[in-house]
VEXRO-426941 format. One record per residue (C-alpha): x negated, y, z; residue in one letter; residue number from 1. Coordinates in steps of 0.1 Angstrom, whole numbers, padded with zeros to 4 digits, always signed. Example, Ala and Ser with C-alpha at 12.3 -4.5 7.8 and 13.67 -1.06 7.14 Angstrom:
VEXRO-426941
[[-0123; -0045; +0078]; "A"; 1]
[[-0137; -0011; +0071]; "S"; 2]
end
This chain:
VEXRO-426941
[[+0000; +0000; +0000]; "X"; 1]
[[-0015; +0030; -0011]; "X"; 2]
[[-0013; +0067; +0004]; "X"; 3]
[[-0029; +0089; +0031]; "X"; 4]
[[-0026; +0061; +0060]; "X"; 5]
[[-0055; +0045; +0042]; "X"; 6]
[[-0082; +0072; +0045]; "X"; 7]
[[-0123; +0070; +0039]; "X"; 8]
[[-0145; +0094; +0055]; "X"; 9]
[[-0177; +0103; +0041]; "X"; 10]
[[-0194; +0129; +0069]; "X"; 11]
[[-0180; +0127; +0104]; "X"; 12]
[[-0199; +0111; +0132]; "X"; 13]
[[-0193; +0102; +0165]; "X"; 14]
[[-0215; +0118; +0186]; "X"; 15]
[[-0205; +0103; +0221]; "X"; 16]
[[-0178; +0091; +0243]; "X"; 17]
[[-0180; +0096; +0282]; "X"; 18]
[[-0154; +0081; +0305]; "X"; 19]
[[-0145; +0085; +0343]; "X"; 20]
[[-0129; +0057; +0361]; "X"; 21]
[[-0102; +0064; +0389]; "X"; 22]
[[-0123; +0054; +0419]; "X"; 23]
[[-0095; +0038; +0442]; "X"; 24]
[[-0091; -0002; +0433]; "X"; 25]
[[-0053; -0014; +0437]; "X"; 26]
[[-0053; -0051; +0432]; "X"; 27]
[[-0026; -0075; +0420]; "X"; 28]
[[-0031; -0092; +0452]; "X"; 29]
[[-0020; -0060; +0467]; "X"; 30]
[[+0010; -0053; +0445]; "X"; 31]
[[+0024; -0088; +0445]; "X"; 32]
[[+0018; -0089; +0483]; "X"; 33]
[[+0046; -0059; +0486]; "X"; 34]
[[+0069; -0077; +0462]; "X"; 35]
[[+0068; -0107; +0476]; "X"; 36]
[[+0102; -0107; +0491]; "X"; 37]
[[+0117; -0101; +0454]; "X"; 38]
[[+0092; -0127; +0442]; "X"; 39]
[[+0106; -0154; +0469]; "X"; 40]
[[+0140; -0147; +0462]; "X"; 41]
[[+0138; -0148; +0422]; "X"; 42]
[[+0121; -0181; +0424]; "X"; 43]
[[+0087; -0166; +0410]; "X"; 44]
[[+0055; -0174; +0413]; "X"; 45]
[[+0027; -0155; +0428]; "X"; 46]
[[-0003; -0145; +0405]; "X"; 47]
[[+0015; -0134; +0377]; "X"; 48]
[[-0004; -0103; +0373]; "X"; 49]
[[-0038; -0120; +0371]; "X"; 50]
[[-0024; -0159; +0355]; "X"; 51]
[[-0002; -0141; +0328]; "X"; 52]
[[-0019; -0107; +0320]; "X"; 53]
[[-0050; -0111; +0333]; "X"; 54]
[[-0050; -0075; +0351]; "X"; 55]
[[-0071; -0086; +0386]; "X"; 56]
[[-0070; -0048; +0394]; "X"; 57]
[[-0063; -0016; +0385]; "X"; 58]
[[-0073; +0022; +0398]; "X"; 59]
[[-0062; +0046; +0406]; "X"; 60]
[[-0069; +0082; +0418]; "X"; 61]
[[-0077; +0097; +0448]; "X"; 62]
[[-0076; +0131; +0472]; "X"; 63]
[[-0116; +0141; +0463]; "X"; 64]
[[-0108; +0129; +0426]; "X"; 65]
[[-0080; +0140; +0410]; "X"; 66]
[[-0067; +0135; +0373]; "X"; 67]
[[-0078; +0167; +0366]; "X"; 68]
[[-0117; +0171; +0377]; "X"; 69]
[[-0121; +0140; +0360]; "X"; 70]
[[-0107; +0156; +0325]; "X"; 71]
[[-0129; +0180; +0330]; "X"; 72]
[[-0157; +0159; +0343]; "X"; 73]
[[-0155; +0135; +0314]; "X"; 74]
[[-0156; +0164; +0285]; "X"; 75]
[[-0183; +0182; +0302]; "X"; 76]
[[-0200; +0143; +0298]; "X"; 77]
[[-0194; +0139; +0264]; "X"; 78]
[[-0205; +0176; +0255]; "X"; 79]
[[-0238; +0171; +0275]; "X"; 80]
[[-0239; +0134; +0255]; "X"; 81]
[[-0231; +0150; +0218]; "X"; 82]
[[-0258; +0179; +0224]; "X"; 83]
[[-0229; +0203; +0218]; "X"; 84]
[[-0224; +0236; +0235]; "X"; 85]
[[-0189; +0243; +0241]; "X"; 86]
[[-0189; +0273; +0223]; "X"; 87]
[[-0191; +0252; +0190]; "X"; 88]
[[-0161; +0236; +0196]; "X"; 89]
[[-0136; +0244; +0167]; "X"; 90]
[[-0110; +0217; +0181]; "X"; 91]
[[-0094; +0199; +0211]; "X"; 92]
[[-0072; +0174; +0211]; "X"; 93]
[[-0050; +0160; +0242]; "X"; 94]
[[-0033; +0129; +0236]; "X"; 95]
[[-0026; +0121; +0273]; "X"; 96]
[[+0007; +0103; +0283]; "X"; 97]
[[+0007; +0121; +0313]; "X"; 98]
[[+0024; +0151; +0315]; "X"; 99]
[[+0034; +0173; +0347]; "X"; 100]
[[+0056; +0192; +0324]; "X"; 101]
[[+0071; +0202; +0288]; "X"; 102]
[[+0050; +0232; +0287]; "X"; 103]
[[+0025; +0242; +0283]; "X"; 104]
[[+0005; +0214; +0268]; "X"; 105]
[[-0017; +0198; +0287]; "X"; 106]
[[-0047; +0213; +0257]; "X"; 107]
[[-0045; +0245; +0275]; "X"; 108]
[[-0058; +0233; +0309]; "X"; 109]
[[-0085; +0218; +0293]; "X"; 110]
[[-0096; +0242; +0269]; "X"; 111]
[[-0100; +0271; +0302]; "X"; 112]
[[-0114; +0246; +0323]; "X"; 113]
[[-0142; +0232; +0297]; "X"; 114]
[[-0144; +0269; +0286]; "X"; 115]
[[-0137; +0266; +0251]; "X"; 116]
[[-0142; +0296; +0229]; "X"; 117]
[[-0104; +0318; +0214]; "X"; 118]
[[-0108; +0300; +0180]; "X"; 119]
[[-0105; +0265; +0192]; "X"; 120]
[[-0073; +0250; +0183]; "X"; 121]
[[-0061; +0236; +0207]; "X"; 122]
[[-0033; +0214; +0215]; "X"; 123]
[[-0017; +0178; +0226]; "X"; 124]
[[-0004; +0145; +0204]; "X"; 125]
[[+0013; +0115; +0212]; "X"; 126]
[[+0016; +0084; +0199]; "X"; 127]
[[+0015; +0058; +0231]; "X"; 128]
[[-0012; +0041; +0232]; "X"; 129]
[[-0027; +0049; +0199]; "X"; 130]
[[-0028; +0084; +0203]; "X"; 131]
[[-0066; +0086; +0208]; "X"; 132]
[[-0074; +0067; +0177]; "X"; 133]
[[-0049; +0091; +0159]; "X"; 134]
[[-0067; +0117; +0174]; "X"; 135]
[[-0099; +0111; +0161]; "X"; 136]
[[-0082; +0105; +0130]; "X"; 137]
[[-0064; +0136; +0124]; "X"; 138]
[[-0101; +0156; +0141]; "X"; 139]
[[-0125; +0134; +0110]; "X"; 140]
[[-0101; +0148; +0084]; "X"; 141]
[[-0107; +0192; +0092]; "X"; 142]
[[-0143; +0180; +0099]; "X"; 143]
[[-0143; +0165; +0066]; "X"; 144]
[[-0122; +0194; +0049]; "X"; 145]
[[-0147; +0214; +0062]; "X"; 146]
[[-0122; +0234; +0087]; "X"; 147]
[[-0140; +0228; +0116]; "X"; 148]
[[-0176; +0217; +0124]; "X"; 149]
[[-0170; +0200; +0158]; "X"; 150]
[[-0139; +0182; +0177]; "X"; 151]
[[-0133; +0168; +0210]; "X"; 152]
[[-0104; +0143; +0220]; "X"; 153]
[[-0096; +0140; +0258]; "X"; 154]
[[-0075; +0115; +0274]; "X"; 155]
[[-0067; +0112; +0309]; "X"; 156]
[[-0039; +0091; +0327]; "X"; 157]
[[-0021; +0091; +0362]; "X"; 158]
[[+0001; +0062; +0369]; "X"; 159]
[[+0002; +0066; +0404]; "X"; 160]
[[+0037; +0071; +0402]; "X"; 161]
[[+0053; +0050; +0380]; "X"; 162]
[[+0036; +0022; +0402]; "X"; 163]
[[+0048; +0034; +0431]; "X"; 164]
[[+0084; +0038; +0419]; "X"; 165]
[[+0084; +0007; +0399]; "X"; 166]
[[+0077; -0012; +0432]; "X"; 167]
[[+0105; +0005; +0447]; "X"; 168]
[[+0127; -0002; +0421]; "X"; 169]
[[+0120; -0040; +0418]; "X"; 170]
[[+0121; -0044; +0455]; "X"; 171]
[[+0165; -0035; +0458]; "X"; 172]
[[+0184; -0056; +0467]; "X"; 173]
[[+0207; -0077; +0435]; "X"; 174]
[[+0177; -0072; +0415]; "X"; 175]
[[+0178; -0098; +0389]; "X"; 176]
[[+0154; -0118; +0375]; "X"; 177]
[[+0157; -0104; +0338]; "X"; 178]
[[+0151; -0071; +0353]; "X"; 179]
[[+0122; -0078; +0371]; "X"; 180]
[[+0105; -0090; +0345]; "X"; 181]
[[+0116; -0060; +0319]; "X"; 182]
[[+0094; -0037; +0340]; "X"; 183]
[[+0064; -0066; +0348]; "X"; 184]
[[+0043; -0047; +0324]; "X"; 185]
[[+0044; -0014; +0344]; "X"; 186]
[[+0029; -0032; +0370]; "X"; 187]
[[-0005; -0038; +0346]; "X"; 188]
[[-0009; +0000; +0346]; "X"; 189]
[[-0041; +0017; +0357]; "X"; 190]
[[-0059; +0050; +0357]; "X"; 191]
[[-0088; +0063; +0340]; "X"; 192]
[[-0103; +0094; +0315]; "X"; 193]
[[-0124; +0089; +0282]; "X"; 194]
[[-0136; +0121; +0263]; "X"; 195]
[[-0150; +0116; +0227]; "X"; 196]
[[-0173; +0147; +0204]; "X"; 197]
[[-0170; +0143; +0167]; "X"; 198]
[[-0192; +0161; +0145]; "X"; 199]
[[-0206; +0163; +0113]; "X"; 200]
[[-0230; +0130; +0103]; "X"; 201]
[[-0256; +0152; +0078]; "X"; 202]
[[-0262; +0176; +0113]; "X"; 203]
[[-0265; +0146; +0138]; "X"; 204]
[[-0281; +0116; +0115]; "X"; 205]
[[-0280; +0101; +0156]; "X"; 206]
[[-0244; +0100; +0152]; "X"; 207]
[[-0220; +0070; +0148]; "X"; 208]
[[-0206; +0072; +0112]; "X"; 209]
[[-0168; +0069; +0111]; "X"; 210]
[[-0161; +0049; +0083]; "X"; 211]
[[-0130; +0049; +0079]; "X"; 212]
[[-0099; +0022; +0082]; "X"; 213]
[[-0059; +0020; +0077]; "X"; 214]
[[-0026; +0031; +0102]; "X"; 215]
[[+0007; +0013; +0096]; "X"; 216]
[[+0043; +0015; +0108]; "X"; 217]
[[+0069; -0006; +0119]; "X"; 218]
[[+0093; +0016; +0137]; "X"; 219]
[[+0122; -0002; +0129]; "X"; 220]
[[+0114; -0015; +0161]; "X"; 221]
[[+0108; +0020; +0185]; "X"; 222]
[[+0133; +0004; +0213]; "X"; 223]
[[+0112; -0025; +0225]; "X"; 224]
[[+0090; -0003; +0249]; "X"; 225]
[[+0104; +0026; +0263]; "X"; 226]
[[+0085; +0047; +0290]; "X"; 227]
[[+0088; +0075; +0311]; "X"; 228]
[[+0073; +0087; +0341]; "X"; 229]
[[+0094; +0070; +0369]; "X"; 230]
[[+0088; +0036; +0348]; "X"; 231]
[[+0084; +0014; +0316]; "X"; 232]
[[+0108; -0012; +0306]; "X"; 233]
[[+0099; -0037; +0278]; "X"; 234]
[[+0111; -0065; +0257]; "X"; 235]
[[+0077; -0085; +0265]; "X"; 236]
[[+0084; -0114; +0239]; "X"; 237]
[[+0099; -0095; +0213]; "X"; 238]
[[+0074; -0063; +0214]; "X"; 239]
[[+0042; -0095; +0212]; "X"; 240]
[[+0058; -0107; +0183]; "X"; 241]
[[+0068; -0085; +0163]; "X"; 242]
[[+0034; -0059; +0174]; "X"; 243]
[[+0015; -0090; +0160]; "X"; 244]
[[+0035; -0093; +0126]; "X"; 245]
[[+0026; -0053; +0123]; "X"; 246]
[[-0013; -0061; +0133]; "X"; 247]
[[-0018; -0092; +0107]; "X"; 248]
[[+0002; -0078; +0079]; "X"; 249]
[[-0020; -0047; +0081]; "X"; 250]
[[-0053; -0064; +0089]; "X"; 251]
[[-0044; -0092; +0053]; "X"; 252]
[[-0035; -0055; +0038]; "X"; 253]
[[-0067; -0037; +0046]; "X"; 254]
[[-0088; -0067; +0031]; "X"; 255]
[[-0084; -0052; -0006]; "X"; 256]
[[-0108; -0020; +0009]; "X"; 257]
[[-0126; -0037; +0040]; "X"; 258]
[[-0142; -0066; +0053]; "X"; 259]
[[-0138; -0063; +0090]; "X"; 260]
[[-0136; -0105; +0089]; "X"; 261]
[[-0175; -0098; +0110]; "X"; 262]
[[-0181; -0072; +0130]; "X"; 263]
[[-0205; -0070; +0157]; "X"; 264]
[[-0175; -0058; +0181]; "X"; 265]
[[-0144; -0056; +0182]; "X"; 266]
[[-0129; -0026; +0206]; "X"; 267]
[[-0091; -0035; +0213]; "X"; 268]
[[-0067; -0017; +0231]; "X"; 269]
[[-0062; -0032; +0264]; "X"; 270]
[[-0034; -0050; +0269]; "X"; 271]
[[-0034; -0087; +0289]; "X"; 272]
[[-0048; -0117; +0284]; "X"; 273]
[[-0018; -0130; +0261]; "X"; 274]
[[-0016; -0101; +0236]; "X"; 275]
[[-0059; -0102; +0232]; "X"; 276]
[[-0060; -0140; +0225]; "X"; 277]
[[-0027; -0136; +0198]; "X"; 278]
[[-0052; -0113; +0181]; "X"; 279]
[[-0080; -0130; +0180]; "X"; 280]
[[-0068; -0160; +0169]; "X"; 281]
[[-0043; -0140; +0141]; "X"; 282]
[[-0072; -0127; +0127]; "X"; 283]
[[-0096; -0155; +0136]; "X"; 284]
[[-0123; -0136; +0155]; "X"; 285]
[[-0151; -0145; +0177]; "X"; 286]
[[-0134; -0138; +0211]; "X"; 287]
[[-0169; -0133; +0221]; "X"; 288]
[[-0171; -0099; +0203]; "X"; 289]
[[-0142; -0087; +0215]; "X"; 290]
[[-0151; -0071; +0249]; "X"; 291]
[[-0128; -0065; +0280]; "X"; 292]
[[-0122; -0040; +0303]; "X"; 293]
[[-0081; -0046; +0313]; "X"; 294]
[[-0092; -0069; +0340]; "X"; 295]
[[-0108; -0045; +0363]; "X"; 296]
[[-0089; -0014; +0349]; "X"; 297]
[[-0056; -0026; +0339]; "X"; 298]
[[-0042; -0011; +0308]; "X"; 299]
[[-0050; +0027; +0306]; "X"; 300]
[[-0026; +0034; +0279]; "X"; 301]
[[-0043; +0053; +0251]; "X"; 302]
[[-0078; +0058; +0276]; "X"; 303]
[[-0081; +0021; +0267]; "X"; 304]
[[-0098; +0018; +0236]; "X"; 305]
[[-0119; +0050; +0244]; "X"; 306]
[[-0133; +0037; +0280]; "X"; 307]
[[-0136; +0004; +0263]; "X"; 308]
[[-0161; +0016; +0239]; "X"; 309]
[[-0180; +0043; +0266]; "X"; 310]
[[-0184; +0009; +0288]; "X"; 311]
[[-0194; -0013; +0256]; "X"; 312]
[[-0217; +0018; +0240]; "X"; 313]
[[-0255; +0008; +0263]; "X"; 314]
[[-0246; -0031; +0244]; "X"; 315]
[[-0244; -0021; +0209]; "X"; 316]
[[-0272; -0016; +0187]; "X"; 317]
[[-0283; +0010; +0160]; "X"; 318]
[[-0263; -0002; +0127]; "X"; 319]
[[-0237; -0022; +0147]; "X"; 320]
[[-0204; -0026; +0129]; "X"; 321]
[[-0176; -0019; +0154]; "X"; 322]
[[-0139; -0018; +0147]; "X"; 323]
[[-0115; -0002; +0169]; "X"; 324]
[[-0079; -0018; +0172]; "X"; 325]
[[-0051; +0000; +0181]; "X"; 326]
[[-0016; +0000; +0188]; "X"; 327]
[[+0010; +0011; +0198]; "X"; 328]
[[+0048; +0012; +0211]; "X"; 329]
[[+0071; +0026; +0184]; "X"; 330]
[[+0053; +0005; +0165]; "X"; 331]
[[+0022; +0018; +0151]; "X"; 332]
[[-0014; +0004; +0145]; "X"; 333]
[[-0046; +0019; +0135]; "X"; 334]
[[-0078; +0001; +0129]; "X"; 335]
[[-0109; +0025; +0123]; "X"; 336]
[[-0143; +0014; +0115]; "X"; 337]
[[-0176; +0030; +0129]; "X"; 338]
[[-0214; +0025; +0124]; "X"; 339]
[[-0236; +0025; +0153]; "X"; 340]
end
């Protein structure tokens, strides 16, 4: 399928990606432990969280760390990695979930507290959990059009709440057992920031290339995952299966333009154990490239793929081929190829 979802770029780099992680651990041990009532009375099993998804633990943040210093902590990172003063920034991007309110964007906050120059645009997107990868999308192309000579895509996530009130929730009494397990995936939830610099790959030969790679659409099915702050409810089975009809038919699709059959690595958006294995063996991959960070983090929405990479980046060598895999509720995927 041709058309502007299927994009090339020839000079935009990567020239770093920083991440903070939310330094207060919240175990499934923990969370089960306050559900267990609910859990006795629905006939289900404990370890769920870690047999099922995989998620051992999760973070979150605390009174000397709060969502915002690490925003700010992790650009300031990723300017000091890239080289980049932030002066020179001609963009920044939010694509943070979480939002304390309509308006003013979230963008603003962190363009004063990084203290961005007047002609940065700034402002947020949103696309669930791809919205990074969409981010760095949409920041390649006006480096590549020649618009702008350096962007920077923040992400950072609270979920503090929506655990808290999903526990709450599941713990009423007549609670049944299809509800509980329509908001099991809130409970995977964790917190965390990733920042990213882009730039332009004939100033910074040190860069990581962006390549370039495919986003498709299957929105038909936009009901299967619906979030909000006070909680997440989701048609596990059906969102798997039909997520992983959107993944292969676009990974068979991008074939005709890219061989992404061997990469050295394989940065996936973190999700549990079931959805990463699904993928791996769709697309027949070594699961040994694929690296995970959802079993000490939990999923950290669209900070996923980012803090994936930042914890991956000391591993992969000069030349490395590494393709990052996103999706997202809605349902949307993106896969976008760099070169270490």
């Amino acid at each position: 399928m041709p058309g502007n979802a299927t994009t090339t770029y020839r000079n935009v780099a990567l020239l770093s990606v920083a991440s903070v992680i939310a330094p207060l651990v919240t175990t499934s041990f923990e969370i089960e432990r306050r559900l267990e009532p609910i859990l006795r009375k629905l006939r289900l099993p404990t370890g769920l969280l870690e047999r099922v998804a995989g998620v051992i633990e999760r973070r979150n943040w605390s009174a000397d760390l709060s969502l915002d210093d690490a925003s700010l902590q992790a650009g300031n990172a990723a300017l000091a990695e890239a080289g980049v003063k932030p002066g020179d920034i001609g963009l920044l991007i939010n694509t943070s979930l979480t939002k304390r309110h309509i308006e003013p964007s979230v963008a603003v906050r962190l363009h004063h507290g990084l203290g961005l120059p007047s002609n940065a645009i700034n402002f947020d997107i949103s696309n669930a959990c791809l919205g990074f990868v969409n981010g760095m999308n949409l920041a390649a192309s006006l480096i590549e059009s020649g618009q702008i000579d350096y962007a920077m895509i923040i992400d950072g996530e609270d979920v503090s709440d929506i655990q808290v009130n999903t526990i709450a929730r599941l713990s009423k009494e007549g609670l049944k057992r299809e509800e509980f397990m329509s908001e099991f995936a809130s409970l995977t939830l964790g917190c965390g920031v990733a920042a990213a610099v882009l730039g332009r790959a004939d100033r910074h030969p040190e860069g990581h290339r962006m390549i370039g790679g495919i986003t498709r659409a299957a929105t038909q099915f936009n009901d299967l995952c619906v979030g909000t702050m006070e909680g997440m409810v989701t048609n596990s089975k059906a969102l798997l299966k039909r997520g992983m009809e959107l993944v292969t038919a676009a990974w068979t699709e991008a074939k005709r333009d890219w061989n992404w059959s061997d990469m050295d690595t394989y940065i996936m958006h973190q999700v549990s154990d079931v959805h990463t294995a699904a993928f791996v063996k769709a697309a027949g991959l070594d699961k040994t490239r694929v690296p995970l960070t959802y079993p000490k983090y939990g999923n950290v929405g669209p900070a996923s793929i980012p803090i994936t990479l930042a914890q991956e980046s000391g591993n992969l060598a000069k030349g490395d081929r590494v393709l990052l895999c996103g999706i997202g509720s809605g349902i949307n995927t993106s896969m976008l190829e760099l070169a270490w």
